[in-house]
C-alpha positions in Angstrom: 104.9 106.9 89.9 103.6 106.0 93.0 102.0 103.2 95.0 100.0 101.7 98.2 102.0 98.9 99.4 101.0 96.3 102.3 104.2 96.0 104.8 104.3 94.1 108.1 100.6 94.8 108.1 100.4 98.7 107.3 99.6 99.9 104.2 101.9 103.2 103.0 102.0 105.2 100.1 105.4 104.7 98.6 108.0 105.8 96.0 110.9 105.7 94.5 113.8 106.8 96.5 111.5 107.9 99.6 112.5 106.2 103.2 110.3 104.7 105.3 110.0 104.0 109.0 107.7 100.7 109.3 107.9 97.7 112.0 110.5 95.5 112.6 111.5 93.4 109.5 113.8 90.1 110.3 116.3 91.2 107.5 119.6 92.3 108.2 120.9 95.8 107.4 122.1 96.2 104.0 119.8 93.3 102.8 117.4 93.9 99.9 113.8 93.2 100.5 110.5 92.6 98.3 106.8 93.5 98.5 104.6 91.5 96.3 101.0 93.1 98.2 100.5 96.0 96.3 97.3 97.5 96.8 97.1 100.1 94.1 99.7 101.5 91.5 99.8 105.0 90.0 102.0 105.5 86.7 101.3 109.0 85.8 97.4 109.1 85.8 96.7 105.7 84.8 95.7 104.5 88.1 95.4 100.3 88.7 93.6 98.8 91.4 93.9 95.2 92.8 91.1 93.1 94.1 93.0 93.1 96.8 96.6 92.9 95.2 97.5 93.9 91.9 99.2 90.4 90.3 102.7 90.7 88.9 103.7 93.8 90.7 106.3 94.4 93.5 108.3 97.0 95.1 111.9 96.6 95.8 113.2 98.5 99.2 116.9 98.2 100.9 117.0 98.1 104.9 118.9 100.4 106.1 118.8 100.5 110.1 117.1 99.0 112.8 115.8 101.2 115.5 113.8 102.1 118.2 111.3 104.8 118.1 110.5 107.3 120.8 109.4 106.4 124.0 105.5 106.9 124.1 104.3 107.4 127.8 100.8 105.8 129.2 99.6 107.2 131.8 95.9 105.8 133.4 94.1 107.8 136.2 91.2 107.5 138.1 90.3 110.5 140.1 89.3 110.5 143.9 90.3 107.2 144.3 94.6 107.8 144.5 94.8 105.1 141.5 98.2 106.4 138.9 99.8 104.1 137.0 103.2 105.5 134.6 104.1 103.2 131.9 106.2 103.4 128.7 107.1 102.0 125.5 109.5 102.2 122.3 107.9 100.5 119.3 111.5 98.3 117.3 111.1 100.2 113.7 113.2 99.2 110.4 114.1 102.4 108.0 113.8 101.0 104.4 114.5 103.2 101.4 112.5 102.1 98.3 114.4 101.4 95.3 111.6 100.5 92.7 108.3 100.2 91.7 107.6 97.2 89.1 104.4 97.0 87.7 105.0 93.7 85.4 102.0 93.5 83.6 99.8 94.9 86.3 97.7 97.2 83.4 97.8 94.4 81.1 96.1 91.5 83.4 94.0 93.9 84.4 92.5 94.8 80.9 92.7 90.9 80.1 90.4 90.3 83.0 87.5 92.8 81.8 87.4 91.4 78.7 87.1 87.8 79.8 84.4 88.9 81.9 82.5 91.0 79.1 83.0 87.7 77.2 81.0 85.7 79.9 78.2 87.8 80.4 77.7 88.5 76.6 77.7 84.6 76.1 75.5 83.6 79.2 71.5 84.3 78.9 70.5 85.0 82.1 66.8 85.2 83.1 64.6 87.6 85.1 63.6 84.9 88.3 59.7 85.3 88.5 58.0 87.2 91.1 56.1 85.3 93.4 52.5 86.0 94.6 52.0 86.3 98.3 49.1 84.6 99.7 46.4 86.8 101.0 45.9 86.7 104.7 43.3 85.4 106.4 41.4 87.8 108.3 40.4 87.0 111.9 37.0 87.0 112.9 35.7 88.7 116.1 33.0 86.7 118.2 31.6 88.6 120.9 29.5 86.1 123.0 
């Protein structure tokens, strides 16, 4: 089981037991966090999509270490013209190991939903709009005087 989770604004494909390196999360170490925007969930073939998030579904992760990442150097060059600039960075990342995947109901609303909607259409008569007729355009006449 498997799924596409949205965390501090990434999407990653998680599951259980897998660690994860995403952006700084204002938990403390040891703390138990959840993650109610899940994007997609795959039990075993029976794949469930949300429009965007599935309702009722969550995944449960455990922090366990903030850090920082490696230093990423940016350099900018223009040649001929003796312009260098050297700068770096280190992105603050939180390691999270997921614990679980609950999918609450996820299949169930899902199926409810379609069959509300194939209720509504079967009930509603909708009607063809009619085609309107353009005008014919009037065709200019050339003098020559």
């Amino acid at each position: 089981m498997y799924a596409i989770v949205e965390i501090a604004g990434q999407q990653f494909k998680v599951s259980k037991d897998l660690k994860v390196y995403v952006h700084r999360l204002a938990n403390e170490e040891g703390s138990k966090v959840t993650f109610d925007k899940v994007l997609l969930l795959d039990d075993n073939g029976n794949v469930t999509l949300g429009a965007p998030a599935i309702e009722g579904a969550s995944v449960e992760a455990k922090v366990l270490q903030h850090l920082k990442g490696d230093k990423v150097i940016v350099f900018k060059k223009k040649r001929r013209k003796g312009y260098k600039k050297r700068n770096g960075h280190r992105q603050y990342l939180t390691q999270i190991v997921i614990e679980g995947i609950t999918a609450a109901g996820g299949t169930k609303k899902a199926a409810a939903k379609k069959a509300v909607v194939a209720e509504e259409t079967a009930t509603e008569e909708v009607e063809a709009p009619k085609a309107k007729k353009a005008a014919p355009k009037a065709k200019k006449e050339a003098t020559k005087e």
